[in-house]
mmCIF file of the N, C-alpha and C atoms, coordinates in Angstrom:
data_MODEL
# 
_entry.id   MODEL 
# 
loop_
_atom_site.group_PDB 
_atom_site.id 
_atom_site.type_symbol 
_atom_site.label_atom_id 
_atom_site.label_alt_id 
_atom_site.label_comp_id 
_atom_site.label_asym_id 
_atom_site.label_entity_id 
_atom_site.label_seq_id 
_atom_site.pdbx_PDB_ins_code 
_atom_site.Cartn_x 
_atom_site.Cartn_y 
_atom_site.Cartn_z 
_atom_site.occupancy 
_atom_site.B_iso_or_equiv 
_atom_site.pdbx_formal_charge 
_atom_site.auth_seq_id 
_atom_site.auth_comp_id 
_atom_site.auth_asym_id 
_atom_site.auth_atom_id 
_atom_site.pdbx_PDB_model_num 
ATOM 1   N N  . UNK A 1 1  ? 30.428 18.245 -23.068 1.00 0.00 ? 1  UNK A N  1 
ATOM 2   C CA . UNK A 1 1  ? 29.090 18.210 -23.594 1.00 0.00 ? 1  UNK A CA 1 
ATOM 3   C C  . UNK A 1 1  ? 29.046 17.235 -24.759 1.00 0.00 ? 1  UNK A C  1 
ATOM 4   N N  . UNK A 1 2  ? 28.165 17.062 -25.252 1.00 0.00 ? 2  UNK A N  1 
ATOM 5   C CA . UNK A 1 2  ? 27.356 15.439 -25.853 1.00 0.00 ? 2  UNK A CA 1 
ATOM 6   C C  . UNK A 1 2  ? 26.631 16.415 -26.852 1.00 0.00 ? 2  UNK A C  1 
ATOM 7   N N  . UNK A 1 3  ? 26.499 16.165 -28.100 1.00 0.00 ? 3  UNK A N  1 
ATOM 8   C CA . UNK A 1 3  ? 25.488 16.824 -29.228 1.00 0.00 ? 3  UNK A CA 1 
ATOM 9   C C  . UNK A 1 3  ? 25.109 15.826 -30.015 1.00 0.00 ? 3  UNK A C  1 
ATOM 10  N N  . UNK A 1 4  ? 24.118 15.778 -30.149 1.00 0.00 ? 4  UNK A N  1 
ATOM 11  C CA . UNK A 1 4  ? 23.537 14.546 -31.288 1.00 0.00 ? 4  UNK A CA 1 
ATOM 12  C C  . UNK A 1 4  ? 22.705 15.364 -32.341 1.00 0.00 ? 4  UNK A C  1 
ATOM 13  N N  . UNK A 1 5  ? 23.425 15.102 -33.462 1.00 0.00 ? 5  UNK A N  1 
ATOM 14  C CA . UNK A 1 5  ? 22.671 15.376 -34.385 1.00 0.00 ? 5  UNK A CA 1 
ATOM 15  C C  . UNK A 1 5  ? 23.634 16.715 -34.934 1.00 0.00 ? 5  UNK A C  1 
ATOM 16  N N  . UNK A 1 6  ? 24.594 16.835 -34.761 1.00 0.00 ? 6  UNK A N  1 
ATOM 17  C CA . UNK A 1 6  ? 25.286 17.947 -35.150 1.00 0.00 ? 6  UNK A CA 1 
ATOM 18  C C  . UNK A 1 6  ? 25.035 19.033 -36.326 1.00 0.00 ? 6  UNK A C  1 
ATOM 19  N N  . UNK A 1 7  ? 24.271 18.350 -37.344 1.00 0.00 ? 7  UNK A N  1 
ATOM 20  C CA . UNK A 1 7  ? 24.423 18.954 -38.721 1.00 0.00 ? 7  UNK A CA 1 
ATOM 21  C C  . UNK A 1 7  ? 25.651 19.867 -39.267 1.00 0.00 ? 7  UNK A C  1 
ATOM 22  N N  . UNK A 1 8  ? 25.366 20.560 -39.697 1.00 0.00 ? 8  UNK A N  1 
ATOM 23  C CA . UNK A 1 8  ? 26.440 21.237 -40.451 1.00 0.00 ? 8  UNK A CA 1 
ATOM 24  C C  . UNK A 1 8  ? 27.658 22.267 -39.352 1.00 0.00 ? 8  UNK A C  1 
ATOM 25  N N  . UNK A 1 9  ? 26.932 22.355 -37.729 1.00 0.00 ? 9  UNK A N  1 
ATOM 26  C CA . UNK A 1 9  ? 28.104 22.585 -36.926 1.00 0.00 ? 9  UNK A CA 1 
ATOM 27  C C  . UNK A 1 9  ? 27.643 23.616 -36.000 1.00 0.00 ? 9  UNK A C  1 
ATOM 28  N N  . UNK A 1 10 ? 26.234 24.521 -36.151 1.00 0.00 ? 10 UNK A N  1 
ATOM 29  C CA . UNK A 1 10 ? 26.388 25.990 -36.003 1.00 0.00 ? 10 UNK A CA 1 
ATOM 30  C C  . UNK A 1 10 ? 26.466 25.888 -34.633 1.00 0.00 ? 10 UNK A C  1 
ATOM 31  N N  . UNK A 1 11 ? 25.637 25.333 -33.544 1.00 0.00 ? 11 UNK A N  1 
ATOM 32  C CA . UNK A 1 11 ? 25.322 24.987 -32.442 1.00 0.00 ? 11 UNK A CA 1 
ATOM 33  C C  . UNK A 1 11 ? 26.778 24.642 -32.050 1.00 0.00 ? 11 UNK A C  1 
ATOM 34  N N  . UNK A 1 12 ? 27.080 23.597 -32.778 1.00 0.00 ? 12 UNK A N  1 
ATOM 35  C CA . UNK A 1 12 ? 28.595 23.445 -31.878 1.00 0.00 ? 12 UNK A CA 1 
ATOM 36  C C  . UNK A 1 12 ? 29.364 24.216 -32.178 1.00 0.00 ? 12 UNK A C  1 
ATOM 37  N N  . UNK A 1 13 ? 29.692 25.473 -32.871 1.00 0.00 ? 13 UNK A N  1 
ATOM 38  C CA . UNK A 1 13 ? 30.459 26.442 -33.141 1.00 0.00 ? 13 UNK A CA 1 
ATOM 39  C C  . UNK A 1 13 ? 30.104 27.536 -31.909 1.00 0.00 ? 13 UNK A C  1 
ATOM 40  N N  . UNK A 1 14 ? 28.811 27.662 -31.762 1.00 0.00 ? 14 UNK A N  1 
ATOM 41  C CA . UNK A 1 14 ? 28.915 28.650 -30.478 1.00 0.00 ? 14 UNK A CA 1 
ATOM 42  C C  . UNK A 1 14 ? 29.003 28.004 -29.242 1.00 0.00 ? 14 UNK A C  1 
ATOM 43  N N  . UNK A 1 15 ? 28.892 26.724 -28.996 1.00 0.00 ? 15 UNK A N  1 
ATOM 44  C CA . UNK A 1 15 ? 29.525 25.758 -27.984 1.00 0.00 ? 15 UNK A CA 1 
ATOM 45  C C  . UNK A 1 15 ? 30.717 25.989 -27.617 1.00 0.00 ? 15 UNK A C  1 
ATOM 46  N N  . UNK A 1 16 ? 31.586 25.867 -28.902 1.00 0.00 ? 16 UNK A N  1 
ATOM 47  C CA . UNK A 1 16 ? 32.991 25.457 -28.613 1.00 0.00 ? 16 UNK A CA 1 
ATOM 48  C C  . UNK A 1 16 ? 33.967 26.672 -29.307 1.00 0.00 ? 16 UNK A C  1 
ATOM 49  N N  . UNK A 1 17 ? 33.592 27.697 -29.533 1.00 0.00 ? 17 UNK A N  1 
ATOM 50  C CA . UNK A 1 17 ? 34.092 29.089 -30.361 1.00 0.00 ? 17 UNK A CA 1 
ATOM 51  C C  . UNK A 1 17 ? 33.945 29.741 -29.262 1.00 0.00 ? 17 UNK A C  1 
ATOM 52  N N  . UNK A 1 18 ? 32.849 30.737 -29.154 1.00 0.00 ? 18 UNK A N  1 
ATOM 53  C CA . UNK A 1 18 ? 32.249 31.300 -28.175 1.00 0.00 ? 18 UNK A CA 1 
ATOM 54  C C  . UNK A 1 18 ? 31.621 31.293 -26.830 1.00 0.00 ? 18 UNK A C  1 
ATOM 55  N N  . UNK A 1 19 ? 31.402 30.063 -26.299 1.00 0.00 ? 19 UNK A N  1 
ATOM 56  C CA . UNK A 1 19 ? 31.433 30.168 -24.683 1.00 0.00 ? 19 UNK A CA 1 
ATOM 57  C C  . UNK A 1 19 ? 32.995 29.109 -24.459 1.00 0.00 ? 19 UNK A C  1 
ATOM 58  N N  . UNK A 1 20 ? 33.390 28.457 -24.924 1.00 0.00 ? 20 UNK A N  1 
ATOM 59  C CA . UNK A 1 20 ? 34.713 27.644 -24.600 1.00 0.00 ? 20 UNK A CA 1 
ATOM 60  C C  . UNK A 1 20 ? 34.403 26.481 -24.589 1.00 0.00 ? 20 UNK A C  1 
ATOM 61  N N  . UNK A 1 21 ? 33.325 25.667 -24.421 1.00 0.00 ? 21 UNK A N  1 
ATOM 62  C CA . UNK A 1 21 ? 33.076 24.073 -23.933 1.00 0.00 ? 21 UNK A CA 1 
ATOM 63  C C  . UNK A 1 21 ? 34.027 23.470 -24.685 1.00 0.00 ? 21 UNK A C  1 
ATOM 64  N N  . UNK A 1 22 ? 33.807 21.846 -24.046 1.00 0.00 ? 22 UNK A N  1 
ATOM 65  C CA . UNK A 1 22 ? 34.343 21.031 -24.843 1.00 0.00 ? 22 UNK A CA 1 
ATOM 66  C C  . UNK A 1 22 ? 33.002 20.373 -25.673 1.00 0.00 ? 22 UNK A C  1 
ATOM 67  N N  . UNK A 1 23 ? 33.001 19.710 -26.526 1.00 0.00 ? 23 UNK A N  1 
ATOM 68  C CA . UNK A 1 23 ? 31.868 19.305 -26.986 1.00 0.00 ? 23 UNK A CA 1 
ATOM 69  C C  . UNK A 1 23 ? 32.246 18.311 -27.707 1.00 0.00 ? 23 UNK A C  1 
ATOM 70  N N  . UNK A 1 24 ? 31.797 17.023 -27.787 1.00 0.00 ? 24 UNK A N  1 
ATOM 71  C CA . UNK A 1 24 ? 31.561 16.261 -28.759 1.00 0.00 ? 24 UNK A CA 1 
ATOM 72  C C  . UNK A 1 24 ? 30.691 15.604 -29.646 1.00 0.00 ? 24 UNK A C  1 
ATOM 73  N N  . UNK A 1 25 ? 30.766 15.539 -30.997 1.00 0.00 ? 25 UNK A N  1 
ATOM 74  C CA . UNK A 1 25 ? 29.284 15.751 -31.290 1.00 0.00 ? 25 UNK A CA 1 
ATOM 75  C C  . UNK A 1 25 ? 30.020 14.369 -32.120 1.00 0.00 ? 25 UNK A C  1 
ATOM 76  N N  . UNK A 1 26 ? 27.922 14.120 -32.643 1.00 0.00 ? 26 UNK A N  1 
ATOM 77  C CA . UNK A 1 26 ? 27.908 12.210 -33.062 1.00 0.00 ? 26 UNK A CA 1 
ATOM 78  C C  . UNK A 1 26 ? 26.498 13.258 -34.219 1.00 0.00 ? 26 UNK A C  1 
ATOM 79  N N  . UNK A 1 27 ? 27.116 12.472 -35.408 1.00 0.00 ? 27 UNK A N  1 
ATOM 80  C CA . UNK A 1 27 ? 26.256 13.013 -36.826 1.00 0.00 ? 27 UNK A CA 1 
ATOM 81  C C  . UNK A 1 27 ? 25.873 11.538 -37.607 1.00 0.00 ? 27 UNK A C  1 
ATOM 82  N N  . UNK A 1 28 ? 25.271 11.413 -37.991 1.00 0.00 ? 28 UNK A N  1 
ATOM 83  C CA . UNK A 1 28 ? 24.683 9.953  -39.193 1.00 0.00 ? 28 UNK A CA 1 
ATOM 84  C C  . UNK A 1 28 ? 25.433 10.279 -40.378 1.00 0.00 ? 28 UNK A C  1 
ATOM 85  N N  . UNK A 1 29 ? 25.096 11.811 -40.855 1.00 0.00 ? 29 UNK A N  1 
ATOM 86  C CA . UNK A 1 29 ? 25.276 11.834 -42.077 1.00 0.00 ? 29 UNK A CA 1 
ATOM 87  C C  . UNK A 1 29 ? 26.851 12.395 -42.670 1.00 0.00 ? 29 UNK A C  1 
ATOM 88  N N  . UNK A 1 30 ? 27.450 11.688 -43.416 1.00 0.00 ? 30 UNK A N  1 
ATOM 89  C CA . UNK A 1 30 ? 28.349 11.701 -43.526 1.00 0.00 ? 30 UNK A CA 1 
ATOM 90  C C  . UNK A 1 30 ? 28.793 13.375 -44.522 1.00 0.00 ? 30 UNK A C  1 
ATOM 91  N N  . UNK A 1 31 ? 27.472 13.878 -45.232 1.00 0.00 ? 31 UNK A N  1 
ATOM 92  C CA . UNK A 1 31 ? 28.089 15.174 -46.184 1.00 0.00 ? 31 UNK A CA 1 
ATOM 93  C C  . UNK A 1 31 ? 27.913 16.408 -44.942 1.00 0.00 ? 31 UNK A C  1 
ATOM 94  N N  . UNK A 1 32 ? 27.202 16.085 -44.194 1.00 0.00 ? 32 UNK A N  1 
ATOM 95  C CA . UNK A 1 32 ? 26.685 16.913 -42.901 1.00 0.00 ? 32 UNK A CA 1 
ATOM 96  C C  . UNK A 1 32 ? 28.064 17.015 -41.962 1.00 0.00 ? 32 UNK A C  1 
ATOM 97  N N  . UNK A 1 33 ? 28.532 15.895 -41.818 1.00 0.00 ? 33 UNK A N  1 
ATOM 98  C CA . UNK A 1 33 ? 30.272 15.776 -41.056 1.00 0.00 ? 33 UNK A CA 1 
ATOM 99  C C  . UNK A 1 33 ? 30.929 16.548 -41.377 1.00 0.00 ? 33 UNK A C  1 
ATOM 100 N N  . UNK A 1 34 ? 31.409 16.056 -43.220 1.00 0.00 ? 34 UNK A N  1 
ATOM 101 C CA . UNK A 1 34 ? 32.327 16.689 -43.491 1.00 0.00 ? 34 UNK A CA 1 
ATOM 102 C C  . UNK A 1 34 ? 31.930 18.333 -43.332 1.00 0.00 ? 34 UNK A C  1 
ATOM 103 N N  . UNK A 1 35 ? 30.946 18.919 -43.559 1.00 0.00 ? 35 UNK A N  1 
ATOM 104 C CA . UNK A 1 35 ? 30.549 20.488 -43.487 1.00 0.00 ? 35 UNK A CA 1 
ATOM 105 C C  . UNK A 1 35 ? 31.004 20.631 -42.233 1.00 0.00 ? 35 UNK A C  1 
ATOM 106 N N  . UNK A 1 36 ? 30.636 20.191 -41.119 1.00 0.00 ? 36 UNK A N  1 
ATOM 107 C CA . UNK A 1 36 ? 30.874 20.337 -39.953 1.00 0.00 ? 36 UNK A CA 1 
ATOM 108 C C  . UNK A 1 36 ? 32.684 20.876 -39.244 1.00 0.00 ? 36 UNK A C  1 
ATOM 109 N N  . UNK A 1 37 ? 33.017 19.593 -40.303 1.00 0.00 ? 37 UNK A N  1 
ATOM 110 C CA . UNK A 1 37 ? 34.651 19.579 -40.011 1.00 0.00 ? 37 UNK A CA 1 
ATOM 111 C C  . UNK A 1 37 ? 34.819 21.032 -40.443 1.00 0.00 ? 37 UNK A C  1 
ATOM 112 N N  . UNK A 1 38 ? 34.854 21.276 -41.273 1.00 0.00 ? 38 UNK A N  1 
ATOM 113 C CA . UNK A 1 38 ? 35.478 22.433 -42.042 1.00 0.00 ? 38 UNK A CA 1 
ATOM 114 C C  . UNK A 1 38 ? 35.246 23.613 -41.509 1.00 0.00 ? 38 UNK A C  1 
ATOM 115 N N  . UNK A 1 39 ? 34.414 23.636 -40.813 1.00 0.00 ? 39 UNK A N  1 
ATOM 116 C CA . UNK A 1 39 ? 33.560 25.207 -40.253 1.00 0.00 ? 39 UNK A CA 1 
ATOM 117 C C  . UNK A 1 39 ? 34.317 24.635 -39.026 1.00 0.00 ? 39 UNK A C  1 
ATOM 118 N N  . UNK A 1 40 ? 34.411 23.567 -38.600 1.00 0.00 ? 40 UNK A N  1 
ATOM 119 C CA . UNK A 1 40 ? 35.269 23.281 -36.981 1.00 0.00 ? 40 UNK A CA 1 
ATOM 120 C C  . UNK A 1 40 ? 36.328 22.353 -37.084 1.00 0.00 ? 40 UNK A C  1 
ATOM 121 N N  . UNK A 1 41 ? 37.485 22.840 -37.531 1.00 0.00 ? 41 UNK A N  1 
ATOM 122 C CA . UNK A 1 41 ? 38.607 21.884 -38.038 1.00 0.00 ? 41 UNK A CA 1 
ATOM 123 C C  . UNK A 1 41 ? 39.299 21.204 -36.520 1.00 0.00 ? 41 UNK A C  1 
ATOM 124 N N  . UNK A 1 42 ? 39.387 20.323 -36.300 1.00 0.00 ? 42 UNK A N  1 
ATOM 125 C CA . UNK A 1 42 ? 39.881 19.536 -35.323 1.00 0.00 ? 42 UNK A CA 1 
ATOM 126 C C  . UNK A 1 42 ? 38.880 19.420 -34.254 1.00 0.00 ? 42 UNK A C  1 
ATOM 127 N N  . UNK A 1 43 ? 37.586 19.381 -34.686 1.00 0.00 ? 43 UNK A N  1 
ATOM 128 C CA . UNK A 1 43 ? 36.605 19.186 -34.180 1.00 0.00 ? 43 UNK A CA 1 
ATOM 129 C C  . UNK A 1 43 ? 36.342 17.528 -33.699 1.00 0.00 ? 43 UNK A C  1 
ATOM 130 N N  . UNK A 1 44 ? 35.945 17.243 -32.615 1.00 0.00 ? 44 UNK A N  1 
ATOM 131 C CA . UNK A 1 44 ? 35.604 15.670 -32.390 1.00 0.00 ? 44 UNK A CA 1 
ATOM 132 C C  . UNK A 1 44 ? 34.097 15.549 -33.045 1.00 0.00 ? 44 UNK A C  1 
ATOM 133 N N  . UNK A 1 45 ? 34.009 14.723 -34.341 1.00 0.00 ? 45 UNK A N  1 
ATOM 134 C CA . UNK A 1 45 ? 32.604 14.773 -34.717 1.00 0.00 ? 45 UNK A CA 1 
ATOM 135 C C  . UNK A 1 45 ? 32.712 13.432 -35.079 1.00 0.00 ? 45 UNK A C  1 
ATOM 136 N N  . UNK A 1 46 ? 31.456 12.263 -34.331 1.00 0.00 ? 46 UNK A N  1 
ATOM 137 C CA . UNK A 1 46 ? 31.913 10.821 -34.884 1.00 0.00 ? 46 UNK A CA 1 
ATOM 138 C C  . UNK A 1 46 ? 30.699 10.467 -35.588 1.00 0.00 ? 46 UNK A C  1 
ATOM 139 N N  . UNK A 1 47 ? 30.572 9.114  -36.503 1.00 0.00 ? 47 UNK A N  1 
ATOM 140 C CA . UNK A 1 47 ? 29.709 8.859  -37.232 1.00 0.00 ? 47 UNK A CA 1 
ATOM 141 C C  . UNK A 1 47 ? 29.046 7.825  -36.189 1.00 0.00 ? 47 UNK A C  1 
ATOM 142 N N  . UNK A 1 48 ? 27.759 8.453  -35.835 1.00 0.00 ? 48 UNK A N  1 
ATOM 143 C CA . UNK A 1 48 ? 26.322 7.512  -35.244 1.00 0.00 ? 48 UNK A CA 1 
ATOM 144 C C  . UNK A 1 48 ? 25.268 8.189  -34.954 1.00 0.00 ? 48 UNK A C  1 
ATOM 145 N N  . UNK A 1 49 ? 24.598 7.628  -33.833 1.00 0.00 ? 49 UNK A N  1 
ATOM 146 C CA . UNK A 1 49 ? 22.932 8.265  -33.943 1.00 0.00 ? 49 UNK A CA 1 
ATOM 147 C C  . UNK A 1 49 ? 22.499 7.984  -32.707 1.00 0.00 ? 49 UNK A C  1 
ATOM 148 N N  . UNK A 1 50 ? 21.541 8.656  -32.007 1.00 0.00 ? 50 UNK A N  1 
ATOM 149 C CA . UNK A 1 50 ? 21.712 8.782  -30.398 1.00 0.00 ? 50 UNK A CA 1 
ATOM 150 C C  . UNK A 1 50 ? 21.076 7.285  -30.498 1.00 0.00 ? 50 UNK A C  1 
ATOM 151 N N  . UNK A 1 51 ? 20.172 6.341  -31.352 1.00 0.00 ? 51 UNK A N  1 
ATOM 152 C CA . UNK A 1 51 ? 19.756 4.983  -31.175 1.00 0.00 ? 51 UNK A CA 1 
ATOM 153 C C  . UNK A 1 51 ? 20.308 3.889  -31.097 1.00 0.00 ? 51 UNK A C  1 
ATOM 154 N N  . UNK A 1 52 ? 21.920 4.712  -31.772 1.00 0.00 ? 52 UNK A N  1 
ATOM 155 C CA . UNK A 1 52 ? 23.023 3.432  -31.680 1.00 0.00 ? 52 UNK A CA 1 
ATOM 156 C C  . UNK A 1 52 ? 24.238 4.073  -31.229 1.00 0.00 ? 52 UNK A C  1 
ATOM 157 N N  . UNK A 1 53 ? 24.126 4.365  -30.706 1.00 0.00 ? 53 UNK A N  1 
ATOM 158 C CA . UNK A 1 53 ? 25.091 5.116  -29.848 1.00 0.00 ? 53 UNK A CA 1 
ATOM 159 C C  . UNK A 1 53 ? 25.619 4.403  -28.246 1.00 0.00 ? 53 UNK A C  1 
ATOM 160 N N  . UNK A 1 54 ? 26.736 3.304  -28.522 1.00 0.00 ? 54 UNK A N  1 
ATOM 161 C CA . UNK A 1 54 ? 27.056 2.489  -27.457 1.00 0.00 ? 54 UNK A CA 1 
ATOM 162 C C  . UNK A 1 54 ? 26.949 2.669  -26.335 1.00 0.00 ? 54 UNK A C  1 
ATOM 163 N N  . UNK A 1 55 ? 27.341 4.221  -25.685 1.00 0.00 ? 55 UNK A N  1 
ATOM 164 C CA . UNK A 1 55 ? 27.161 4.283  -24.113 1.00 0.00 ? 55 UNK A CA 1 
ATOM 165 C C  . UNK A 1 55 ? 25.966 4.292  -24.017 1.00 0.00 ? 55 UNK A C  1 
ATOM 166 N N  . UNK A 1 56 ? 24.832 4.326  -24.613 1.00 0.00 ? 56 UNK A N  1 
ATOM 167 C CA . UNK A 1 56 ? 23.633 4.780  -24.430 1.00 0.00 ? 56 UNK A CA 1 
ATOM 168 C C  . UNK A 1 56 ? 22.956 2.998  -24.173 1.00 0.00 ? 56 UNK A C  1 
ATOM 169 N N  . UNK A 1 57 ? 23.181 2.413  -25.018 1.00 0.00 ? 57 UNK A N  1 
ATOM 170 C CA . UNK A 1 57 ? 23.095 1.243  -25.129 1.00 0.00 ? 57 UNK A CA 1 
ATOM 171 C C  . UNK A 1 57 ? 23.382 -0.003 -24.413 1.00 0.00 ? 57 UNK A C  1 
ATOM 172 N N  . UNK A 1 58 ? 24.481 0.614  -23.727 1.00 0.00 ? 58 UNK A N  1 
ATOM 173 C CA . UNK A 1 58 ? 25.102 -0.448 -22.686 1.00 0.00 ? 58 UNK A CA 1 
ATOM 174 C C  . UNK A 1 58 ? 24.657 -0.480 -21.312 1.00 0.00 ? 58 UNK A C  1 
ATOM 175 N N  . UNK A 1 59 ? 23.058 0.324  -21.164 1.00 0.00 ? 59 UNK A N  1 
ATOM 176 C CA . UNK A 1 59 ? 22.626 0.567  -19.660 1.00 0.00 ? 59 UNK A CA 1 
ATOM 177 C C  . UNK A 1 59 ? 21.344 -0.347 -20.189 1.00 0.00 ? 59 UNK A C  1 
# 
């Protein structure tokens, strides 16, 4: 699964805690990341935005 806009994680915590997915999430903001990390440590969370977001871009 694909999350844009992650914020601080909660959504991807019951994503990837509680039903099992895999998830990778794409955040802009960088104090929003780091929150993210911490509540989901070894979490895949990258810095962009679904407008610049290369695979999206390359069609």
């Amino acid at each position: 699964m694909l999350e844009f806009g992650v914020g601080t994680g909660n959504l991807m915590k019951k994503l990837l805690v509680e039903a099992g997915k895999t998830v990778y999430g794409i955040e802009p903001s960088a104090p929003m990341r780091e929150l993210a990390l911490e509540k989901l440590a070894g979490a895949s969370i990258q810095d962009s935005d679904f407008l610049h977001f290369p695979l999206l871009n390359d069609r």
